[in-house]
N, CA, C and O of each residue as an XYZ file, in Angstrom:
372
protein
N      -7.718     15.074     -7.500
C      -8.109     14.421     -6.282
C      -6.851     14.109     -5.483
O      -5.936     13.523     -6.062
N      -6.712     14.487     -4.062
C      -6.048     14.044     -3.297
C      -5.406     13.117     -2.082
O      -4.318     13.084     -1.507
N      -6.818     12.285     -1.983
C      -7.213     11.698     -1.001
C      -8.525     10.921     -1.514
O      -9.369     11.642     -2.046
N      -8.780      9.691     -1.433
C     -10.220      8.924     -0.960
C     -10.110      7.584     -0.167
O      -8.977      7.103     -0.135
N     -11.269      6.783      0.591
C     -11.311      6.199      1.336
C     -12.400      5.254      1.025
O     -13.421      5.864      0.709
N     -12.526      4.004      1.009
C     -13.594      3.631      1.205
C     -13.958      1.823      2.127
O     -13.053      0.989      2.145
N     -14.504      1.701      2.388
C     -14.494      0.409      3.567
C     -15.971     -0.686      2.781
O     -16.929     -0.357      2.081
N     -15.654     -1.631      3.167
C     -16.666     -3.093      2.054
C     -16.792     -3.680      3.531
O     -15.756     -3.624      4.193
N     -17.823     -4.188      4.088
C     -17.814     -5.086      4.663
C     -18.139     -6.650      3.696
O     -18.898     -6.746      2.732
N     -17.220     -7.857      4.383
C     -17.437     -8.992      3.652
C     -17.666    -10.084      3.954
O     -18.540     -9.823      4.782
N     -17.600    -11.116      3.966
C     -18.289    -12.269      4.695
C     -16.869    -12.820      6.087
O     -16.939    -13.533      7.088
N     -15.865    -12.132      5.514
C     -15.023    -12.450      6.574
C     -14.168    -11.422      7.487
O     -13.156    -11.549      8.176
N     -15.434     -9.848      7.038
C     -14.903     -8.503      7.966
C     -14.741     -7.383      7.396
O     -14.936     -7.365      6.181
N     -14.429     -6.397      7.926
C     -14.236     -5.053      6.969
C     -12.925     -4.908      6.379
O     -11.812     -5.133      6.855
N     -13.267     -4.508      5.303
C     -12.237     -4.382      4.145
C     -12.369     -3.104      4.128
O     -13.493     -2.602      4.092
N     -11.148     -2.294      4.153
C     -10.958     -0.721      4.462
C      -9.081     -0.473      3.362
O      -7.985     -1.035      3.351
N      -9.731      0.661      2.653
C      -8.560      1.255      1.764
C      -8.882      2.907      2.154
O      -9.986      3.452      2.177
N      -7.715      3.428      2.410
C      -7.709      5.490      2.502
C      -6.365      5.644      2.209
O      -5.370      5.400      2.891
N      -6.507      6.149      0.930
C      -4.922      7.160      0.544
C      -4.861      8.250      0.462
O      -5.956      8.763      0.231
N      -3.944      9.013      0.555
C      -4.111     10.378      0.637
C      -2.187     11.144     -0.098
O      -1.034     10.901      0.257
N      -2.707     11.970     -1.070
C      -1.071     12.768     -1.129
C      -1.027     13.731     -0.474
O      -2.070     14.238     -0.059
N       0.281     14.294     -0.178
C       0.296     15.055      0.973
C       1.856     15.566      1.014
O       2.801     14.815      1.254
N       1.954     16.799      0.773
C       3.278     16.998      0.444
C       3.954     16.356     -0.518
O       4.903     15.656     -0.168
N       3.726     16.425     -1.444
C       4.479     15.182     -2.709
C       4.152     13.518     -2.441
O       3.823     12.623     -3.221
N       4.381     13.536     -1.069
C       4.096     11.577     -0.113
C       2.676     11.271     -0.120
O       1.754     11.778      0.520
N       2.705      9.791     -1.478
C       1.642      9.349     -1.390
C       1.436      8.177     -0.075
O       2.477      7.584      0.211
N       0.552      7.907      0.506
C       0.449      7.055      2.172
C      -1.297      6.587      1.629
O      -2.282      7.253      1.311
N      -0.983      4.964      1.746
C      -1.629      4.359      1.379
C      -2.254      3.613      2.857
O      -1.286      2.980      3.279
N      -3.256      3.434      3.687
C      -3.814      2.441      4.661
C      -4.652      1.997      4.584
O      -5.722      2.579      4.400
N      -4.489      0.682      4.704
C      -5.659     -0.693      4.294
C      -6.000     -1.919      5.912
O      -5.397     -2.367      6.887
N      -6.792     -1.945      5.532
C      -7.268     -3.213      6.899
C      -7.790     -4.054      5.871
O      -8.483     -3.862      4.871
N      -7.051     -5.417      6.611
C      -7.183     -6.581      6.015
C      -7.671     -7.595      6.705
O      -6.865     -7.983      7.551
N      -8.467     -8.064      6.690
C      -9.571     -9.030      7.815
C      -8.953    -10.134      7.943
O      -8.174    -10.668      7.153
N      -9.420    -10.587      9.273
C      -8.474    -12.044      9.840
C      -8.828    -13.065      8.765
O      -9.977    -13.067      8.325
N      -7.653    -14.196      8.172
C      -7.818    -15.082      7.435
C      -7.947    -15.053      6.382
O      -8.346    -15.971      5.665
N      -7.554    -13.713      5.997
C      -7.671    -13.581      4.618
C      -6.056    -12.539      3.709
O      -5.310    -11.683      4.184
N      -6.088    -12.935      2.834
C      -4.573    -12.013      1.968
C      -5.393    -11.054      1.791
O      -6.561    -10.886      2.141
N      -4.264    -10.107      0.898
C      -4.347     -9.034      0.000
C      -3.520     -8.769     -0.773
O      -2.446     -8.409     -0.290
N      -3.644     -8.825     -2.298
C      -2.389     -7.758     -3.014
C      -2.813     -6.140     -3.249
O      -3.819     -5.751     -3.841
N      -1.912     -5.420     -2.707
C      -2.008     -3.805     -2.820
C      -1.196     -3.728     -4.080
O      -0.311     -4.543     -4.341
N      -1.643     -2.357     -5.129
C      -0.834     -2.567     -5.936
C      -0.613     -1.158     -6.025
O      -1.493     -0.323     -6.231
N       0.747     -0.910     -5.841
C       1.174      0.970     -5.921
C       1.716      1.413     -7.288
O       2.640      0.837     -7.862
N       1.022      2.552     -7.786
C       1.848      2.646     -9.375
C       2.988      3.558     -9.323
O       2.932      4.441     -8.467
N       3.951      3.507    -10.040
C       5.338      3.412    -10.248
C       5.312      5.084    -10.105
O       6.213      5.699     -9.535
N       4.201      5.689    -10.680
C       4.310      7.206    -10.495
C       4.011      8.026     -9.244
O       3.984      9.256     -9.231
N       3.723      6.996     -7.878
C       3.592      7.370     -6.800
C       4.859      6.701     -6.374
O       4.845      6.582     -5.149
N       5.776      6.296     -6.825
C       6.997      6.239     -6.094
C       7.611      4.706     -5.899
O       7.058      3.914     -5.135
N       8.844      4.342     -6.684
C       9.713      2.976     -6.342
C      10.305      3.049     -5.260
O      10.994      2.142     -4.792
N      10.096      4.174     -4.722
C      11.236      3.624     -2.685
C       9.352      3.610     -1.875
O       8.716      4.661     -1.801
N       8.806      2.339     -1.401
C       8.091      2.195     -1.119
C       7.903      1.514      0.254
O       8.070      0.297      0.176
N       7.583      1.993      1.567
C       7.997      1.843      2.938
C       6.578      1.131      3.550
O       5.506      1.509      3.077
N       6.595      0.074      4.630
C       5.323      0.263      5.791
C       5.749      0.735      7.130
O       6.539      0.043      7.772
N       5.342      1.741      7.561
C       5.844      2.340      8.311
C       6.995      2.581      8.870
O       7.335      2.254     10.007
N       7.773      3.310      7.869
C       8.893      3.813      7.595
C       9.694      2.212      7.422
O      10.884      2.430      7.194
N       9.444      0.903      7.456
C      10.183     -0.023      7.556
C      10.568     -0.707      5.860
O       9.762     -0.333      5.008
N      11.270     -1.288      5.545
C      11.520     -1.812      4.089
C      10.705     -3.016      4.351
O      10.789     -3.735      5.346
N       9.875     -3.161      3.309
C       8.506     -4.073      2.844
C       8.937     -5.479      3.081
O       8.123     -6.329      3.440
N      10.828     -5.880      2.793
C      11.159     -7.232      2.933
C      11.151     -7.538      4.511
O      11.308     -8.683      4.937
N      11.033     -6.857      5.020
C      11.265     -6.887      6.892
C      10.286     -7.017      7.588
O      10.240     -7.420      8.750
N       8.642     -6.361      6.266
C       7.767     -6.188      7.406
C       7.260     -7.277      7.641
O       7.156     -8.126      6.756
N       6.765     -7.508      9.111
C       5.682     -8.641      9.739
C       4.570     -8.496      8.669
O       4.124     -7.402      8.324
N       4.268     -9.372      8.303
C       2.975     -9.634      7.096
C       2.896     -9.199      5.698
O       1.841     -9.003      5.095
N       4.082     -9.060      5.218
C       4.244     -8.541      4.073
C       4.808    -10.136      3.585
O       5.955    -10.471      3.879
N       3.916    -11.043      2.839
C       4.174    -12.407      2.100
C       5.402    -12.301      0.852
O       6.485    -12.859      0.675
N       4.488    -11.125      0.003
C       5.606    -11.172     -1.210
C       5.754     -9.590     -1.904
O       4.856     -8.800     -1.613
N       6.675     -9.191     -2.660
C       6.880     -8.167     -2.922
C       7.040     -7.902     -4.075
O       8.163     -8.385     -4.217
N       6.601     -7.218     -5.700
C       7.078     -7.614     -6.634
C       7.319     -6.497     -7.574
O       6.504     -6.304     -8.476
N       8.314     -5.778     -7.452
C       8.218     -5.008     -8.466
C       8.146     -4.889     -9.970
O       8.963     -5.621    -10.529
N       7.449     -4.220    -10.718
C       7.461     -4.110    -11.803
C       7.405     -2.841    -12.648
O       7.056     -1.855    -11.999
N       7.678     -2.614    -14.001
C       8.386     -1.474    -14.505
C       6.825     -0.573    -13.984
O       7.107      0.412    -13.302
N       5.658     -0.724    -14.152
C       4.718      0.386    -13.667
C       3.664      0.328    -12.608
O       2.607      0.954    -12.516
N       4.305     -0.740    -11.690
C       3.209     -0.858    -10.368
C       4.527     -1.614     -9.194
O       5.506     -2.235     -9.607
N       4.267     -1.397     -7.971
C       4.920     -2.581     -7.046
C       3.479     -3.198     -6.724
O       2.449     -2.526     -6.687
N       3.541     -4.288     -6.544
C       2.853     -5.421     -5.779
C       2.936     -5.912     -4.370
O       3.577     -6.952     -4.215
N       2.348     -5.295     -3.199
C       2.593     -5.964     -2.450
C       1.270     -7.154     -1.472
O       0.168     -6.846     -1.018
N       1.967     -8.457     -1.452
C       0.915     -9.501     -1.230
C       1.021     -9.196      0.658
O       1.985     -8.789      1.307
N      -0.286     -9.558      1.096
C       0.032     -9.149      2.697
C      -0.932     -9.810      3.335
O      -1.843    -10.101      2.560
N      -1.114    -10.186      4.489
C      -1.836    -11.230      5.364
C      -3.048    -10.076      5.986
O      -3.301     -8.948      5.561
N      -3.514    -10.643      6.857
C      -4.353    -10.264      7.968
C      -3.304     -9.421      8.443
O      -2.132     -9.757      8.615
N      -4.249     -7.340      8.814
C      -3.676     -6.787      9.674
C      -3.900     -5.590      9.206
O      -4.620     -5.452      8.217
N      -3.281     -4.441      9.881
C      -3.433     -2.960      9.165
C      -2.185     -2.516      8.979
O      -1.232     -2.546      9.757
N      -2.274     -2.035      7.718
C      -0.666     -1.741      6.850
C      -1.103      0.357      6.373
O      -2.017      1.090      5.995
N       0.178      0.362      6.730
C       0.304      1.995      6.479
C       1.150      1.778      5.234
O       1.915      0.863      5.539
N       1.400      2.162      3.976
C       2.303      2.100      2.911
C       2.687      3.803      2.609
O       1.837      4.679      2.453
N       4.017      3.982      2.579
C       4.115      5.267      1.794
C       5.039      5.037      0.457
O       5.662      4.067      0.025
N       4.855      6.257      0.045
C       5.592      5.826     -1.108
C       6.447      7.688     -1.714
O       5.935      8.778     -1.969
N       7.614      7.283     -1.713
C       8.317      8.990     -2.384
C       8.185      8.672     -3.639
O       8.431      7.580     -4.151
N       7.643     10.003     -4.344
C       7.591     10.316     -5.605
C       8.716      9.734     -6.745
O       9.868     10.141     -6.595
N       8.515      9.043     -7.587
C       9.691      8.822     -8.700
C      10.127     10.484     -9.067
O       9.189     11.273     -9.182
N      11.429     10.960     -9.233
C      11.598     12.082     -9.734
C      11.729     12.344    -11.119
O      12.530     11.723    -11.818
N      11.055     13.147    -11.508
C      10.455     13.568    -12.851
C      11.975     14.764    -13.841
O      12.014     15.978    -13.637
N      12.840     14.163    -14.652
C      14.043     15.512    -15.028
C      13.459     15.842    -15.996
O      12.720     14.996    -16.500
N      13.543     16.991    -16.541
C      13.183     17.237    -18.290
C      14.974     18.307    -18.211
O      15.416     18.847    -19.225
């Protein structure tokens, strides 16, 4: 699978997730309804250099907290629509 999407409406708006790989670049976009958080959680095998639109995650407007860990990043995020990409961890044998 390369891609899926799917949208929840909830008592406080639509809740919308679509990722897609694409050339090696996994690109993650989520809508996050007014007044409410989110933690996104990206796994480590879609990539530790992890961007919102092309910007570093500590910079972005609405990005609360950031947390990496050895097999997921965490990112906590407010009300808004977030584009995430992420470059592949590189694989040596």
């Amino acid at each position: 699978m390369t891609s899926a999407a799917a949208t929840y409406q909830s008592l406080y708006g639509e809740i919308a997730s679509r990722w897609q790989i694409e050339d090696g670049q996994f690109s993650l976009t989520i809508i996050v309804p007014t007044n409410t958080t989110a933690t996104v959680a990206i796994p480590a095998t879609m990539g530790r250099q992890v961007t919102e639109q092309g910007q570093a995650l500590e910079v972005t407007e609405g990005v609360i907290e950031v947390r990496r860990e050895q097999e997921t990043t965490y990112i906590e995020v407010g009300s808004g629509t977030y584009t995430f990409t992420a470059v592949p961890v590189a694989v040596f044998s």
